[in-house]
C-alpha positions as CSV (number, residue, x, y, z in Angstrom):
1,X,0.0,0.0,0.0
2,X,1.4,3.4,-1.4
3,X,1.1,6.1,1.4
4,X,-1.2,9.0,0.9
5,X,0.3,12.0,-0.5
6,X,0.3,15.1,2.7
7,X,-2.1,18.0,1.2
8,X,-2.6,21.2,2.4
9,X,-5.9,20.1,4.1
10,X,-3.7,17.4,6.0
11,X,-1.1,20.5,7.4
12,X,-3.8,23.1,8.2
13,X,-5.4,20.4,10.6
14,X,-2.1,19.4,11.7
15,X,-1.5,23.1,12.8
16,X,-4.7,24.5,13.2
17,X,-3.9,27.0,10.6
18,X,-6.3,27.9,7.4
19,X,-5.4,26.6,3.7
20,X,-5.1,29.9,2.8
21,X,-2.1,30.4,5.9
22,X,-0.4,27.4,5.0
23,X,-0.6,28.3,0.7
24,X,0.8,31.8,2.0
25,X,3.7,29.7,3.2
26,X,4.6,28.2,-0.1
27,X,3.9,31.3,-2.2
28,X,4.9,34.5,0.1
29,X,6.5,33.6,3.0
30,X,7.0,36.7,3.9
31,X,4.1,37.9,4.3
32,X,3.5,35.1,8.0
33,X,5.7,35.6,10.8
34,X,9.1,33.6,11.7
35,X,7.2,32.0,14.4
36,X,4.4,30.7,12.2
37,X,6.7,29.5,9.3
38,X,9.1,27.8,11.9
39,X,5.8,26.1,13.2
40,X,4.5,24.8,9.6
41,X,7.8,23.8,8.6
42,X,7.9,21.7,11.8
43,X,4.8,20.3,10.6
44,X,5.9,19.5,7.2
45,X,8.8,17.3,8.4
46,X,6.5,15.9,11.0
47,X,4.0,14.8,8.4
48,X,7.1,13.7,5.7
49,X,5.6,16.2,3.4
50,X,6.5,16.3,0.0
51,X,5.9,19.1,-2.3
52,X,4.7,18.6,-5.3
53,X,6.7,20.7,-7.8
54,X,4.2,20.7,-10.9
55,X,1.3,22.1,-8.4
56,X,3.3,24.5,-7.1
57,X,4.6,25.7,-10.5
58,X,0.9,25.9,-11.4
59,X,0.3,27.9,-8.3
60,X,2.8,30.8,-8.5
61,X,4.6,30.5,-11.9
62,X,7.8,30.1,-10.3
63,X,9.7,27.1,-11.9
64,X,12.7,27.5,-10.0
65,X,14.5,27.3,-13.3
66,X,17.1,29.3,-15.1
67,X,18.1,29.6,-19.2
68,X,21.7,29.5,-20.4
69,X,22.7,30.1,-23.8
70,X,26.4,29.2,-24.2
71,X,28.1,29.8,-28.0
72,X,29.4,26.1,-28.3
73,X,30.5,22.9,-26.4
74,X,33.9,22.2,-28.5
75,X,35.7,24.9,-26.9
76,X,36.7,23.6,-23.4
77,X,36.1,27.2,-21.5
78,X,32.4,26.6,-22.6
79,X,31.8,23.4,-21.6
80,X,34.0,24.1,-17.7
81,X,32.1,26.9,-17.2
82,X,28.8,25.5,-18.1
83,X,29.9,22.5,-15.8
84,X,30.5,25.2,-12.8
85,X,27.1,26.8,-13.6
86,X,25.2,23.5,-13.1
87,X,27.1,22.8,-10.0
88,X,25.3,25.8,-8.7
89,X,22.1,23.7,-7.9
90,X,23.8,22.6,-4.5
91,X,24.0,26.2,-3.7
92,X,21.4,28.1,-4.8
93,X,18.7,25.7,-6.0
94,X,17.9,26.3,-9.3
95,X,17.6,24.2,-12.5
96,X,18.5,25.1,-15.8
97,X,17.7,24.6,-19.5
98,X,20.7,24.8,-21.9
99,X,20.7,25.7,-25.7
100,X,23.5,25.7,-27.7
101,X,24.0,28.7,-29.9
102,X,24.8,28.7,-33.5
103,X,26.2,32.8,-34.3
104,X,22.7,32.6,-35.8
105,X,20.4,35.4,-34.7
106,X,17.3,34.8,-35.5
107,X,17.6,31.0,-34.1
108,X,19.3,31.7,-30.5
109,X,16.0,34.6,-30.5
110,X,13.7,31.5,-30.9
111,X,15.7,29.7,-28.3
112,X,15.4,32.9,-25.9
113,X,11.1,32.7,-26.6
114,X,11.2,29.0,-25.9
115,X,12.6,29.7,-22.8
116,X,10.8,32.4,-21.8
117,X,7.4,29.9,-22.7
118,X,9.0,27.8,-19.8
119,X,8.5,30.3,-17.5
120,X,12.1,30.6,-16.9
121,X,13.0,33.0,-13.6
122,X,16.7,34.1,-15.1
123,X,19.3,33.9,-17.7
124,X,22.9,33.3,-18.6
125,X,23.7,34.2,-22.2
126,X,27.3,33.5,-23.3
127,X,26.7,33.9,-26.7
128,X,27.3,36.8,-28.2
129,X,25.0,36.9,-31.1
130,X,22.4,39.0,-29.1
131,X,22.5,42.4,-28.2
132,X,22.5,43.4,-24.0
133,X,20.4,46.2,-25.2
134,X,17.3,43.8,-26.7
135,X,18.4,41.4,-23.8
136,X,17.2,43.8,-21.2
137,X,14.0,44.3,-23.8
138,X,13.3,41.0,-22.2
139,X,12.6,42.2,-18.7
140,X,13.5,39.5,-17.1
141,X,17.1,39.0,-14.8
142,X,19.9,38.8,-16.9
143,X,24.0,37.8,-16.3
144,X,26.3,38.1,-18.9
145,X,29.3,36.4,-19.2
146,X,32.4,37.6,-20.9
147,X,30.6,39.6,-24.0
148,X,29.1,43.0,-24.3
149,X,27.1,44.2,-22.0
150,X,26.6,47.7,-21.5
151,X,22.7,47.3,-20.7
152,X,23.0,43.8,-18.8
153,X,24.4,42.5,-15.3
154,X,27.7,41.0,-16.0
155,X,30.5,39.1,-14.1
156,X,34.1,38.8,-16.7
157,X,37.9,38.3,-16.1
158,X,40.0,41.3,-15.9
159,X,41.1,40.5,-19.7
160,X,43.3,43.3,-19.7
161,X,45.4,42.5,-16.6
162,X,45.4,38.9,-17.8
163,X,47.2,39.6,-21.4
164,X,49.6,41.9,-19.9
165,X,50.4,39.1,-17.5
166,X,50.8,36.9,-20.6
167,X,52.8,39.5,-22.8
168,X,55.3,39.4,-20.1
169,X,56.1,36.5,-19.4
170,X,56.4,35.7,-23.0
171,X,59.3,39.2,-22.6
172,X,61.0,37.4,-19.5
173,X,61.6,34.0,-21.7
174,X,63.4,36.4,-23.9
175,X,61.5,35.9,-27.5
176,X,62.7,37.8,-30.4
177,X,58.9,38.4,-31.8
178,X,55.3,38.1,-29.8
179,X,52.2,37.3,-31.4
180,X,49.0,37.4,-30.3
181,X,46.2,34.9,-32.1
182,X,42.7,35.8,-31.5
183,X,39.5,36.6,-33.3
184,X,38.0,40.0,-34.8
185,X,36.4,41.5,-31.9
186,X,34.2,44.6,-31.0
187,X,35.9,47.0,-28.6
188,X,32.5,47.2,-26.7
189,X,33.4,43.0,-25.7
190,X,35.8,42.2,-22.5
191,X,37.8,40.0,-24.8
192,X,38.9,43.1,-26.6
193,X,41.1,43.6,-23.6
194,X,43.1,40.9,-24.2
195,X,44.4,42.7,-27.5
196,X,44.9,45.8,-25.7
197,X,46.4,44.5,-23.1
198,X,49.4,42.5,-25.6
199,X,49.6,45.8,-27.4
200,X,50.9,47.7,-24.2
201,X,53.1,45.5,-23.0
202,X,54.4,45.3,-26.5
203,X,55.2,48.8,-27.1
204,X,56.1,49.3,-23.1
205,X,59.3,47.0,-24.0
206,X,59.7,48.2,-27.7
207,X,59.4,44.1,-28.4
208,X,58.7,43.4,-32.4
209,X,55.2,42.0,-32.4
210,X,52.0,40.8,-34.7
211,X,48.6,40.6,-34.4
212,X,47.0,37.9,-36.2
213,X,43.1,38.4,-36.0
214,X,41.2,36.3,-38.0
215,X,38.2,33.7,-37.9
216,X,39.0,30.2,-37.6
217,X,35.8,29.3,-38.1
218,X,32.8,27.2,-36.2
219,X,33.7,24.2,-35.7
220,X,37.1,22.2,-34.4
221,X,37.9,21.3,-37.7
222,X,37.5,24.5,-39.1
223,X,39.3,26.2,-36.2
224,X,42.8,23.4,-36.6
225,X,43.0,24.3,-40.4
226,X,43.0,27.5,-40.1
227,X,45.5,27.5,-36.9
228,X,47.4,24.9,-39.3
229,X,47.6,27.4,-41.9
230,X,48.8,30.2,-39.4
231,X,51.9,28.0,-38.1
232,X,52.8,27.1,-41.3
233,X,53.2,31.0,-42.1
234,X,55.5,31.5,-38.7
235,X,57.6,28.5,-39.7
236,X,57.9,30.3,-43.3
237,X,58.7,33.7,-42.1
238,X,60.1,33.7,-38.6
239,X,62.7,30.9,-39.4
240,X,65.2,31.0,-36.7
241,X,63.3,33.3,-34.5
242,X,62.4,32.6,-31.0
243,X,58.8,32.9,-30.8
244,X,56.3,33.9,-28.2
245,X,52.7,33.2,-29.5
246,X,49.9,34.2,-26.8
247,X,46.8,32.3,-27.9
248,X,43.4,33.8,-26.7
249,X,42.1,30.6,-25.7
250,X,43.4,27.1,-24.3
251,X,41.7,25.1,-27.0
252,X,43.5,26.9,-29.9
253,X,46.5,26.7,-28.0
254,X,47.0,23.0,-27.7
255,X,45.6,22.5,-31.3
256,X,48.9,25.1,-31.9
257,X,51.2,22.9,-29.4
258,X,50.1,19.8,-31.3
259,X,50.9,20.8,-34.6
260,X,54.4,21.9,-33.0
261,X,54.1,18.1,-31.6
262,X,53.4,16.4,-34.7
263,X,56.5,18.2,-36.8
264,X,58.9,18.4,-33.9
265,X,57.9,15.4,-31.6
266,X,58.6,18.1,-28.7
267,X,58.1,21.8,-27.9
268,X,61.1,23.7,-29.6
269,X,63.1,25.9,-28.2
270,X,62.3,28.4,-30.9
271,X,58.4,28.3,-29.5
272,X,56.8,29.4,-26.1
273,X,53.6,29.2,-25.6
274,X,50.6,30.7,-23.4
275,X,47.0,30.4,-23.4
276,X,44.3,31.8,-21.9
277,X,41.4,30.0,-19.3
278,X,43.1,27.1,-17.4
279,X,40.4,25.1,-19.3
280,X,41.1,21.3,-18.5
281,X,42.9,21.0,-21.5
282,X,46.0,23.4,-20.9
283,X,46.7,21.2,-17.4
284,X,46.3,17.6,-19.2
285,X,48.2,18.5,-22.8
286,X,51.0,16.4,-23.5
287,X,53.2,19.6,-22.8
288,X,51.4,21.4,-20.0
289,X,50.3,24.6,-21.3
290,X,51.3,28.0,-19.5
291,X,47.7,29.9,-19.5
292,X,46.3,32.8,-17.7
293,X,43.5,31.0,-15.0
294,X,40.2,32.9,-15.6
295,X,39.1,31.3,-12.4
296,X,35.6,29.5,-14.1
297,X,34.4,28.4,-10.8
298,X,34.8,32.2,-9.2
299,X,32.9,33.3,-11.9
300,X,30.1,31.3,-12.6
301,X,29.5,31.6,-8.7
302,X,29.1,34.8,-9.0
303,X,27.0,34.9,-12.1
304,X,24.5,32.7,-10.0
305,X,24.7,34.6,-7.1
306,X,24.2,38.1,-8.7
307,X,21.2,36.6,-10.6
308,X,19.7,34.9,-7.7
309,X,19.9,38.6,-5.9
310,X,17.6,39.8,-9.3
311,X,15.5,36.9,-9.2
312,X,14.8,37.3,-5.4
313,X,13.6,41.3,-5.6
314,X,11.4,40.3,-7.9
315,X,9.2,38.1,-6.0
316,X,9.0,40.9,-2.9
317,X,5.6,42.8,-3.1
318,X,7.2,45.4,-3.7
319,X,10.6,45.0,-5.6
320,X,13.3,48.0,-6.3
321,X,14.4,47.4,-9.9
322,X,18.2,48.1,-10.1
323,X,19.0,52.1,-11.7
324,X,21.7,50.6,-13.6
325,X,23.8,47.4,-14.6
326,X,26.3,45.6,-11.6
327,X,29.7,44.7,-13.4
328,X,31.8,42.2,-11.1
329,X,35.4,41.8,-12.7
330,X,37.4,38.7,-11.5
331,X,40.9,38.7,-11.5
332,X,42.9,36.4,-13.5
333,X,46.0,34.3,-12.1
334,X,48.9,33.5,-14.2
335,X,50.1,29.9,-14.5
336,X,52.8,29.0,-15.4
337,X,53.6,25.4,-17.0
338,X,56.1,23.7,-19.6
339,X,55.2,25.8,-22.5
340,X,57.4,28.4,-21.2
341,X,60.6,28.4,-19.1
């Protein structure tokens, strides 16, 4: 024999409390006094209540969940950070509902409306097909991560401090050129720092440099060939040269270390190497890869948490809508590994 589900009927008798008292304690706690919540949360564990999550959904329209929209699943900061986001549940309680974006606009808006027809409560976007400014047309709480977002809540890396960190350590293993491999990207984005940052540090020392910004495409395939192509280039025209090659990311720069791998069988002593996340993959590559840690776990804590603080004003009676945008910058630590001395 099954036992009977408790219902609300079954806890106001148990506490001599109306239905309407005891629903108030589900749906605005607030609103009863310590003393009376303590007492019907005594009751619930005396009675081995168990709340039934659809009937409450159906009750308030809170689903306790949150949307994330994350550019891609290849690139190992993606798929860490998404990992640290999930682990948030123990903490804060919320579940989430994941799309994978595509750099197509009109499709990651679709994905933003099916969400929204889940009732979701908050949302991570680190894709950066979308604007902050029609994100906030959403009206609903909002954390960027590491793209524009002049109009949204955001928590990034200090991207500036963190290629300056790289720059120089890529100066102190003495290198007769830098480069620095990254994408096109819009001054208005955190990442841009990381440009800015090389460029200083660059011109600080009076060190010969190059910027190669470029798209290596969607896809791992797409992004090796084109990295192929670039190391075939510094081979060509740096012959001889000890090079310094700061890599925006940890993914492109093992694909880089590899290809060193697979024409050297070893890191050369005309190559140094550093990377940017302390993604998995920089710590486990067959030549440990010097990166600059973006701390992933410090930052998707934080996402959550500054979200959470949104999500929670809104449910008061009377919630105070924030006058402007909270940016949280996390500084990045530099590690250093076998790709440079």
């Amino acid at each position: 024999m099954g036992k009977k589900n408790v219902t609300f009927d079954d806890i106001a008798k148990y506490t001599n409390f109306s239905k309407t008292t005891i629903s108030r304690y589900f749906n605005n706690p607030d609103s009863l006094t310590l003393e009376n919540q303590q007492i019907i949360s005594d009751a619930l564990e005396a009675l081995n209540y168990k709340e039934n999550k659809v009937a409450r959904i159906l009750a308030n329209g809170k689903t306790e969940f949150v949307g994330v929209i994350i550019p891609n699943l290849y690139m190992h900061y993606y798929a860490q950070m998404l990992s640290e986001i999930l682990a948030t549940y123990e903490r804060f309680g919320y579940k989430f509902l994941v799309f994978e974006g595509n750099q197509d606009k009109a499709v990651e808006q679709q994905y933003i409306q099916e969400l929204l027809a889940y009732k979701i409560e908050g949302l991570i976007v680190l894709s950066h097909t979308i604007s902050s400014q029609e994100l906030a047309s959403y009206n609903i709480p909002t954390v960027t991560i590491e793209r524009e977002d002049q109009y949204t809540c955001s928590v990034n890396t200090d991207n500036y401090m963190g290629a300056v960190q790289a720059a120089s350590l890529l100066f102190k293993n003495d290198c007769d050129i830098l480069f620095h491999l990254n994408q096109q990207v819009s001054e208005t984005t955190p990442g841009y720092q990381r440009i800015q940052g090389f460029l200083d540090i660059c011109r600080e020392h009076s060190l010969p440099h190059r910027l190669i910004l470029t798209s290596f495409g969607r896809t791992y395939e797409e992004n090796e060939k084109r990295l192929g192509e670039i190391f075939r280039e510094l081979e060509e025209n740096y012959h001889g040269k000890k090079k310094g090659v700061f890599v925006s990311n940890d993914t492109h720069a093992n694909i880089f270390l590899n290809l060193l791998i697979r024409k050297y069988g070893r890191l050369p002593e005309e190559y140094r190497i550093v990377g940017f996340d302390d993604s998995p993959i920089a710590r486990s590559a067959i030549v440990p890869i010097s990166t600059v840690g973006q701390q992933i776990g410090t930052i998707a804590h934080q996402a959550m948490e500054l979200l959470v603080t949104q999500m929670n004003e809104r449910k008061k009676r009377k919630p105070t809508p924030l006058t402007e945008p909270i940016h949280q910058i996390v500084a990045p630590v530099l590690i250093r590994r076998s790709t440079t001395d």
